[in-house]
N, C-alpha and C positions, 0 to 999 in steps of 0.2 A: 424521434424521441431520444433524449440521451439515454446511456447507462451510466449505473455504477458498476463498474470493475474494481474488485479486489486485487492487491497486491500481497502477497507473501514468498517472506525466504523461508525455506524449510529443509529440512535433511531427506536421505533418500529416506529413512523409517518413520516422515510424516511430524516431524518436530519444528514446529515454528518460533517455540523461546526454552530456551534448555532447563533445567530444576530452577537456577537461580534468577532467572528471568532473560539474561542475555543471550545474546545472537553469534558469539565467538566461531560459530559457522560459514557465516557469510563469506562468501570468496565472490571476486569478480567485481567490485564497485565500479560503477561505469564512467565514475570522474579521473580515475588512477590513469597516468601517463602509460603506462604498460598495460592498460588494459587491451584485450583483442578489440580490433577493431568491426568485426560482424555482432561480437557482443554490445558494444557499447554504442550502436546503432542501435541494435533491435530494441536496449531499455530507453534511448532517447527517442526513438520512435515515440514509446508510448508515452514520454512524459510531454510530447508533442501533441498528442491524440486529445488530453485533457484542460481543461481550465480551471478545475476545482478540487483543490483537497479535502477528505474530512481525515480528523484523526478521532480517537478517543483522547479524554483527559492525561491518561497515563503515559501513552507515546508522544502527546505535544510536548510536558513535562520532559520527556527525554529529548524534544526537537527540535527545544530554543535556541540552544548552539549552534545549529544551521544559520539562524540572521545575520550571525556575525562573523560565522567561519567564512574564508575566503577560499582554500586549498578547492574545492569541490568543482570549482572555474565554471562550466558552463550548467553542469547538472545543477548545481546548488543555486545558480543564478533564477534557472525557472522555475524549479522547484521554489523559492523567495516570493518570484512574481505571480504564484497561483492565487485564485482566491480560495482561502480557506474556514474551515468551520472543524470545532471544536465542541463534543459532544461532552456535556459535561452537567452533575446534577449542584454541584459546587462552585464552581468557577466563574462570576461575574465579567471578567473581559479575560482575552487573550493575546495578550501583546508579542510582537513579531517583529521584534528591533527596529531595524529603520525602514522596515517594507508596512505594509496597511495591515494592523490586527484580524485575526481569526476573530469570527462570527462564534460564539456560543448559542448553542442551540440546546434546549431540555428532553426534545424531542425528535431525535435523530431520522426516525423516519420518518415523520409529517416531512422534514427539513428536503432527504430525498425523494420524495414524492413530490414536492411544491419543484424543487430545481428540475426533477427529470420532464417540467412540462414545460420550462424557459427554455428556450432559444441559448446555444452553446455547446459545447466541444461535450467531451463525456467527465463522467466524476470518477476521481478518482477515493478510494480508501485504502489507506498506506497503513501496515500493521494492524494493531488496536484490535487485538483477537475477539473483547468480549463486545467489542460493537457490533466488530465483522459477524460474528453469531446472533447479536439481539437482530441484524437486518437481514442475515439470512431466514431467521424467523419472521419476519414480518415481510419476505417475501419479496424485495427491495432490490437483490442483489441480482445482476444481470451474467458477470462473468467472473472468472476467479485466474488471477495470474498468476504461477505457481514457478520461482525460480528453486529450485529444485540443488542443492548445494550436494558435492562429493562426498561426504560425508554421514556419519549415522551416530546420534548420540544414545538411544535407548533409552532415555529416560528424559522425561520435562513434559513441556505442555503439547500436545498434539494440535494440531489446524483444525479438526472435524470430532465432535464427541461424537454429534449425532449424525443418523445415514445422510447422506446427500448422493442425490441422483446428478450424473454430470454429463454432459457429450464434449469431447474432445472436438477445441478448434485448432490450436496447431503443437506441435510438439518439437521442438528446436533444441540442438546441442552445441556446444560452443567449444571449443581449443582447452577453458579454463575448467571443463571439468564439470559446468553450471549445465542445468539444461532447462528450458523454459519450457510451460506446461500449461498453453490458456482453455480453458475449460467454461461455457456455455452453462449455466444451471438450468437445467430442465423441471420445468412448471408445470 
């Protein structure tokens, strides 16, 4: 069966998007020419692992500019060629420049329960904290990637209001300061 794996950047003090909504934390993008090279393996590993994105409404809106941008060279390339779905209770279609539009869906979890029983790679969910929370409520979510940035902002939105039980699958540090952090939800 697939999963869904969670993706997040977040500071060491648990901040996934700062007071004003942005991520000026983030270090390490793994399309940068000077990126290290064990880092920029281990995140294209995982964009290897999967075949499906979901976002929320609000990070697609921020994720158009991917179809078009060129600089991101290989990341941005397959990251283009996923297929994608967009959860959203507004949005009629979702266009993705010259690559095939995101899938709207009303119902996010029916959506990942229906894909986790098709035949395919695993899903992925990139940002989109208030989805990433309505499907760890509905119970959906398999594992949480946690790139973990040098940094500490003390104040924004936190990744977790509520408790989550988690088991440590691997725990990786990198030259650039990042350190990855995959974590298992425990059911």
């Amino acid at each position: 069966m697939r999963k869904l794996i969670v993706q997040q950047w977040v500071t060491v003090d648990n901040i996934a998007a700062e007071e004003d909504g942005g991520l000026s934390f983030v270090s390490g993008e793994p399309f940068s020419e000077t990126t290290n090279k064990e880092f920029k393996e281990r995140v294209m590993g995982l964009i290897d692992a999967v075949d499906t994105l979901v976002l929320g409404a609000n990070t697609y809106a921020q994720s158009t500019g991917w179809a078009t941008a060129t600089e991101q060279g290989e990341y941005g390339e397959k990251l283009n060629n996923l297929t994608k779905f967009v959860a959203s209770s507004k949005l009629e279609d979702a266009p993705w420049g010259d690559f095939p539009a995101a899938t709207v869906t009303r119902d996010p979890a029916a959506t990942i329960r229906e894909l986790k029983e098709q035949r395919g790679k695993d899903i992925w969910l990139w940002g989109s904290l208030t989805l990433m929370r309505s499907l760890l409520d509905a119970g959906v979510v398999d594992e949480i990637t946690l790139l973990v940035c040098p940094v500490s902002r003390g104040k924004g939105t936190r990744i977790f209001e509520d408790r989550q039980d988690l088991k440590l699958i691997e725990a990786t540090g990198f030259e650039n300061g990042v350190v990855l952090l995959r974590y298992e939800i425990k059911k």
